[in-house]
C-alpha positions in Angstrom: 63.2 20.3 124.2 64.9 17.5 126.4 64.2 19.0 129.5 60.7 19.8 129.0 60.2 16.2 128.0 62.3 14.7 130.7 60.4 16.9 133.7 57.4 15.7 131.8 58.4 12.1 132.6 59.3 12.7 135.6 56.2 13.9 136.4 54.3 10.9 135.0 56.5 8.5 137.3 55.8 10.3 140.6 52.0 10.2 140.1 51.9 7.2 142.0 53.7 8.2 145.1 51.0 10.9 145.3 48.0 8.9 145.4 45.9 8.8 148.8 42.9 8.4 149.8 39.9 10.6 150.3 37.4 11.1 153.3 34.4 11.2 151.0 33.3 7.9 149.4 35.7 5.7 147.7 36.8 8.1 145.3 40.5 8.1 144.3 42.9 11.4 143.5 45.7 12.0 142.2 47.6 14.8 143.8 49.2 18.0 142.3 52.9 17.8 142.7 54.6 20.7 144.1 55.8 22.3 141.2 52.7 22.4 139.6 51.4 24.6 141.8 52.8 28.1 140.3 50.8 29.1 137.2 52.0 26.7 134.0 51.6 26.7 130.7 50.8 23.0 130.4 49.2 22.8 133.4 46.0 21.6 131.6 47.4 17.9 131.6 48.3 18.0 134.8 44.8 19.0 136.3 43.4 16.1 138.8 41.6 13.6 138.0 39.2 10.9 139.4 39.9 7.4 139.4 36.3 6.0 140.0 34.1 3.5 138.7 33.3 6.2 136.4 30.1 7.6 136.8 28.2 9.7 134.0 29.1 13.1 135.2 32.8 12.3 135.0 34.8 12.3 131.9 36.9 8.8 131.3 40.6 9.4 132.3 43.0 9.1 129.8 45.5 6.6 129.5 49.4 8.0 131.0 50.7 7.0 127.6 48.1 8.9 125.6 49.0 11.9 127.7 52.8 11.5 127.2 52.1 11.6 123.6 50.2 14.3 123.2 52.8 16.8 125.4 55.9 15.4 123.5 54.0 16.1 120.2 53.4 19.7 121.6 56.2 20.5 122.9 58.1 19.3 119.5 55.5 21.8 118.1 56.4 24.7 119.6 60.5 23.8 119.8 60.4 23.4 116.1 58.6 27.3 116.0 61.1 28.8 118.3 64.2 27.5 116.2 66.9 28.6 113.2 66.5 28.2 109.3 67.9 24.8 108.4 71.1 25.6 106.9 72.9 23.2 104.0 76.2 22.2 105.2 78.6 19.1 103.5 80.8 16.9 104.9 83.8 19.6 105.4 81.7 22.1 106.9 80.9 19.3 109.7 84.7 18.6 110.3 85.7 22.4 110.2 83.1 23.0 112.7 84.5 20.1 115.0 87.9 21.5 114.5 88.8 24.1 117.5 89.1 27.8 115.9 88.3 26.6 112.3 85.8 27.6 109.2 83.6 30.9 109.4 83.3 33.6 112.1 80.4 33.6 114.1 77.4 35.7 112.4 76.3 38.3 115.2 80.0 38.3 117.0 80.7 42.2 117.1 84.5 41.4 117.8 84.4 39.7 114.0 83.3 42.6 112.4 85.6 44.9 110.4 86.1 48.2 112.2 86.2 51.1 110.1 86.9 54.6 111.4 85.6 56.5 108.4 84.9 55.7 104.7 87.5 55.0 102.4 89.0 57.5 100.2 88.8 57.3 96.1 91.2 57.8 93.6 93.8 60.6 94.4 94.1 62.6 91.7 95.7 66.3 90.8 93.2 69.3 91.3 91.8 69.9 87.9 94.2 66.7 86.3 92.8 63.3 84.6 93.5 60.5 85.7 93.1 57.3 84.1 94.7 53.8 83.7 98.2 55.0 85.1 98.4 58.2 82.9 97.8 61.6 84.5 96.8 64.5 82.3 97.6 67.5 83.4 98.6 70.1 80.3 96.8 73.2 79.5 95.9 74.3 83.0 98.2 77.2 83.5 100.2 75.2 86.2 103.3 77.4 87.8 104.6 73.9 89.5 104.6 70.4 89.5 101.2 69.6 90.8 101.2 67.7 94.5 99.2 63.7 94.5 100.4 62.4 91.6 99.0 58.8 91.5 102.2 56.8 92.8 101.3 54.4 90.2 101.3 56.3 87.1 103.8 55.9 83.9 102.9 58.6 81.8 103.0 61.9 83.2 101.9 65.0 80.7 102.6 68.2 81.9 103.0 70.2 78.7 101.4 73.8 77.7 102.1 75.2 81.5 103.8 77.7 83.2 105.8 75.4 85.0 109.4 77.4 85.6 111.5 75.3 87.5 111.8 71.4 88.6 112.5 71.0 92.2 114.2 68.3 93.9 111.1 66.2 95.2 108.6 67.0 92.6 108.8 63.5 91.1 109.9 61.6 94.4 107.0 59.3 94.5 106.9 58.4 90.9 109.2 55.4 90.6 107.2 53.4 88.4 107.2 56.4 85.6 108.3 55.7 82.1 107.3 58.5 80.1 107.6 62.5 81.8 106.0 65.0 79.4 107.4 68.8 79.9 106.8 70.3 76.8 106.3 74.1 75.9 106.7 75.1 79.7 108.7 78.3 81.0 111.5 75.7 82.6 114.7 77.4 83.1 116.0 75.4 86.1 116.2 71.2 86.9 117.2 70.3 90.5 120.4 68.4 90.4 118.5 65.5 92.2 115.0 66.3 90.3 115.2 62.9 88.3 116.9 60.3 90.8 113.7 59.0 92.3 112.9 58.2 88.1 114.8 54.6 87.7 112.6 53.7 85.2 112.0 56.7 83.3 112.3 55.9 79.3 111.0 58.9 77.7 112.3 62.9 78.7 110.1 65.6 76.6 112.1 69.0 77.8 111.4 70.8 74.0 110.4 74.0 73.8 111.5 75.1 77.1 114.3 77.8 78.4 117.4 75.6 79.7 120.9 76.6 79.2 122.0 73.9 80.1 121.4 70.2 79.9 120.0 68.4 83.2 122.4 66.7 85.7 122.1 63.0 86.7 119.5 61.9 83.9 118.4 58.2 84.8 120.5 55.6 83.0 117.1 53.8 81.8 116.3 57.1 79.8 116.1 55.6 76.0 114.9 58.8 74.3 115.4 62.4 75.3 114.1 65.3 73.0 115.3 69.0 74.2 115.0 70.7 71.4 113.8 74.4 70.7 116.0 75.9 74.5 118.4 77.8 75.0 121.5 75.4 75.4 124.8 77.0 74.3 126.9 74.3 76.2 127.4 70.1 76.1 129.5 68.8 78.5 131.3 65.7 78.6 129.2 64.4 81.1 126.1 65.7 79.9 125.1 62.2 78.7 127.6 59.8 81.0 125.8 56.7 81.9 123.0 57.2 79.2 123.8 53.9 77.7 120.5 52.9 76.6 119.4 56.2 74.6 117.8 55.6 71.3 116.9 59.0 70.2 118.3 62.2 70.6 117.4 65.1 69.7 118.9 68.7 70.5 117.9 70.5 67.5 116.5 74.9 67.5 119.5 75.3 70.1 122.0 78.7 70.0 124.7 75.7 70.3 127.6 76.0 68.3 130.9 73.7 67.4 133.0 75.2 70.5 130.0 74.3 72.8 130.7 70.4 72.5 133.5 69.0 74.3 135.1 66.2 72.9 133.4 62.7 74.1 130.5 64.3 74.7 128.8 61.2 73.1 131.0 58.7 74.2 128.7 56.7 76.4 126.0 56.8 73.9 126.7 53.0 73.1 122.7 52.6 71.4 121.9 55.9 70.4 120.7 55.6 66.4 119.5 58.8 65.9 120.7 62.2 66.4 119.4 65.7 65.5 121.4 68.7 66.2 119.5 70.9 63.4 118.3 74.6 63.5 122.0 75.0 65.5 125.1 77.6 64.9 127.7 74.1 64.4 129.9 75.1 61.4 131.3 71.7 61.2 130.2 68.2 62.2 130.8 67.1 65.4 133.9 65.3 66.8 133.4 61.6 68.4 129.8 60.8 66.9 129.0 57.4 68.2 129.5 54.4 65.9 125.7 52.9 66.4 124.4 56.4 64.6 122.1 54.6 61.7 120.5 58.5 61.3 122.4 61.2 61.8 120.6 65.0 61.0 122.5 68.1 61.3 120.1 70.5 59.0 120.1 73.9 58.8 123.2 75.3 60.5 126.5 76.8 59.1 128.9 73.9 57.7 130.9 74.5 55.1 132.6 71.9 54.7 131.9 67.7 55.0 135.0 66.3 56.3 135.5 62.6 55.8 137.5 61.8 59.1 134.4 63.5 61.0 132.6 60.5 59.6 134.8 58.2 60.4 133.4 54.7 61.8 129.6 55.1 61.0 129.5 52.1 59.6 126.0 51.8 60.3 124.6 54.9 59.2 121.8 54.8 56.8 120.8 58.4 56.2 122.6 61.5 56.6 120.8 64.5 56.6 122.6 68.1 55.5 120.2 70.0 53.6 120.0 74.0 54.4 124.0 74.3 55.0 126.8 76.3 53.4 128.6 73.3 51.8 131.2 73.9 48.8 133.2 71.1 49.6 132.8 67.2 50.2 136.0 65.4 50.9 137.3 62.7 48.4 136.7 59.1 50.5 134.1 60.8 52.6 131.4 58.3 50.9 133.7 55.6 51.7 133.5 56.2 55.5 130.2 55.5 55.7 129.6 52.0 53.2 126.0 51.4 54.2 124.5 54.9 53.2 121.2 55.0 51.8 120.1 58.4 51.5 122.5 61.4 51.3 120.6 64.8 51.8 123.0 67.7 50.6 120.3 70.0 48.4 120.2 73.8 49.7 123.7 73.9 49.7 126.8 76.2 47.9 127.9 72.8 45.9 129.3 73.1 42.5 129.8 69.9 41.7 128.2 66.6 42.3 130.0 64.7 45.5 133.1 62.4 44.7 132.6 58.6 45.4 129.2 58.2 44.4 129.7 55.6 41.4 131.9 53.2 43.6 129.0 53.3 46.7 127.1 50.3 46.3 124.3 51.1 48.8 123.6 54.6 48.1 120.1 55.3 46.8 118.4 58.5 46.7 120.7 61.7 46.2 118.9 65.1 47.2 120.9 67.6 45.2 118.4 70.2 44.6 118.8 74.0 45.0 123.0 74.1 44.9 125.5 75.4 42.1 126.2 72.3 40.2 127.2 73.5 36.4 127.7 70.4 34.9 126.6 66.4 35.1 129.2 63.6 33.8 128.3 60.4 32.3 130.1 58.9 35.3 129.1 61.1 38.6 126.1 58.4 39.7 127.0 54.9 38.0 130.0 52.8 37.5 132.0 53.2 34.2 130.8 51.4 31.4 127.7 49.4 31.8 128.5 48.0 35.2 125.8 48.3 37.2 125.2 49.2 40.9 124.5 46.5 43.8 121.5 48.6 44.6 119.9 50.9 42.1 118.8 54.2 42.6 115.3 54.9 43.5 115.8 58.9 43.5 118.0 61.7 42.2 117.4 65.4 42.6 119.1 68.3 40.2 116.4 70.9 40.0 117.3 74.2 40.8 120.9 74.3 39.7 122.4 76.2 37.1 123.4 72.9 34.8 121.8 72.8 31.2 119.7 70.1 31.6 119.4 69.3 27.8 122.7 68.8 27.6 122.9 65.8 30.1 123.3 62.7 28.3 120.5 60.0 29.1 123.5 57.4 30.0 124.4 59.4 33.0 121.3 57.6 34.7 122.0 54.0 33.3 121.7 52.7 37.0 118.9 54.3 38.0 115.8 51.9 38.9 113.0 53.7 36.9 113.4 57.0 34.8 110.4 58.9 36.7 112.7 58.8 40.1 115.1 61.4 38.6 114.3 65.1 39.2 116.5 67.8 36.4 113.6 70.3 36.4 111.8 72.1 33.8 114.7 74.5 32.1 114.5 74.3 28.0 116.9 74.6 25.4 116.3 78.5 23.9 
């Protein structure tokens, strides 16, 4: 707009210089400057004009200031048409603009534009698999291998109902953040030796249900429960657990293992483990070295005959033992001694003929499954102290059903430190 304005003034000081006179009369014009004479769009204000005493037939000239306004006003006009939305900007956007390199890109600047080759991809998920908020679903597909794009991101991995038959070395390799791994009812006979190293943060080990023989090499030292139950393991090594120091749960139950099959310190490293299940097995004792943290300890429905107090010995922390479905005759005198904070002792389904020695001088012991065994005979003093000394916790449940004692004949003080009447279980045998 300044340079139309400024040639307009321009113009409007030179008309002077250009004044001469004509031959005709004393009439007076101004003439055209040079660069009026190519075709312009103002040229309108520019035509020539007489400077006469004004006769009728002329038109009155026009003052130079009038003109001057009117093309300023027009050319303001059509500047103001021609330029950009009015845009809102505050004090900082002023200063950023000042600054050299500062505030916003340029709108319009192709160089400031994102390039992009071709569109992103989604989600990666397995063929067939869910996948949703870091948990991939992949059971019941009929799956022969570990599936390829796992989401690196995912923590819960469930692989289980497949026809998955072994575990290769990089199946998991890009699964570092995974805490739970999900193998359950598969056709696995085979783990890679280096199948679990990428896992450092696996917490959870499903393997049930499956046909190992043996127990997997190098499991990660964060691993806090491991369930590999229902296989074909025959064999624990001493290092089949070394380094699992943070195992909770164990359980190694519906194995063809037997007592010869566990080497001595097999559990040694199992500093937190507090509950173990070897049941459904071919042990004929209880194990050798169980860890002292064991609070449960369940060794159902195998072949001991025989409870052996030093195999107890330092469980000073375990809660409930769990024996039912054996071939016990025998519990050793100060077996109840090895373990002073028992609560529940499970020994029904047994070969017992008596009830087990320590019980009146346990103060912790609660609830006694008895049930289904060959006890004859129940004395005054086999559950409570002698006399009328009572027990630092009472008993909330005793089971005799199913044994070969005359139930009649028991004598209602045998129970004197039982909590209610209704916990206590003789069965349904009458006098005849």
């Amino acid at each position: 707009m300044g340079v139309w304005v400024a040639a307009a003034l321009l113009a409007d000081r030179q008309g002077p210089q250009h004044v001469q006179k004509q031959s005709r009369g004393n009439a007076i014009t101004r003439e055209r400057p040079e660069w009026q004479s190519a075709p312009f769009p103002f040229a309108g204000f520019w035509e020539p004009h007489t400077l006469s005493p004004q006769p009728e037939q002329h038109r009155p000239v026009q003052p130079h200031s009038s003109r001057m306004k009117s093309a300023c006003l027009f050319l303001l006009l059509a500047t103001a048409c021609c330029s950009l939305p009015f845009r809102q900007s505050g004090f900082l956007d002023f200063m950023m603009e000042d600054e050299a390199g500062s505030g916003e890109p340029e709108i319009g600047k192709p160089t400031d534009l994102p390039m992009v080759d071709s569109p992103m991809e989604g989600p990666v998920c397995p063929f067939r698999c869910q996948c949703h908020l870091r948990v991939t679903q992949c059971s019941d597909l009929g799956l022969k291998s570990v599936p390829d794009k796992i989401p690196p991101d995912t923590t819960l991995l469930d692989l289980q109902n497949n026809k998955i038959s072994e575990i290769k070395e990089g199946d998991f390799k890009t699964l570092k953040g995974l805490h739970a791994l999900i193998l359950v009812n598969n056709k696995i006979t085979a783990i890679h030796a280096k199948a679990f190293m990428p896992l450092g943060k696996l917490q959870r080990l499903y393997l049930s249900k499956n046909l190992l023989k043996d127990m997997p090499a190098n499991m990660p030292k964060s691993l806090q429960e491991l369930r590999i139950h229902e296989n074909e393991i025959i064999k624990i090594k001493k290092a089949s657990f070394e380094g699992l120091v943070n195992v909770i749960v164990m359980e190694l139950g519906s194995n063809p293992l037997k007592s010869s099959g566990i080497d001595g310190g097999a559990f040694a490293d199992l500093k937190r483990v507090s509950y173990i299940r070897i049941a459904d097995t071919n042990l004929t004792e209880i194990p050798k070295g169980l860890p002292s943290s064991l609070s449960e300890l369940h060794l159902d429905g195998n072949k001991i005959t025989k409870v052996q107090a030093g195999r107890l010995k330092g469980l000073k922390h375990l809660a409930k033992l769990g024996l039912s479905f054996n071939e016990i005759s025998v519990v050793d005198n100060g077996t109840m001694a090895m373990v002073p904070h028992l609560r529940e002792l499970h020994l029904d389904n047994n070969a017992l003929t008596v009830v087990p020695p320590g019980l009146p001088e346990h103060k912790y012991i609660q609830v006694v499954y008895l049930h289904a065994n060959k006890i004859g005979a129940v004395g005054t003093e086999d559950f409570c102290p002698p006399g009328f000394n009572t027990k630092k916790a009472m008993y909330s449940g005793i089971s005799l059903f199913s044994n070969p004692v005359p139930y009649w004949e028991v004598q209602p003080i045998t129970f004197r430190c039982v909590f209610d009447r209704s916990a206590i279980q003789l069965g349904n045998y009458r006098k005849k």
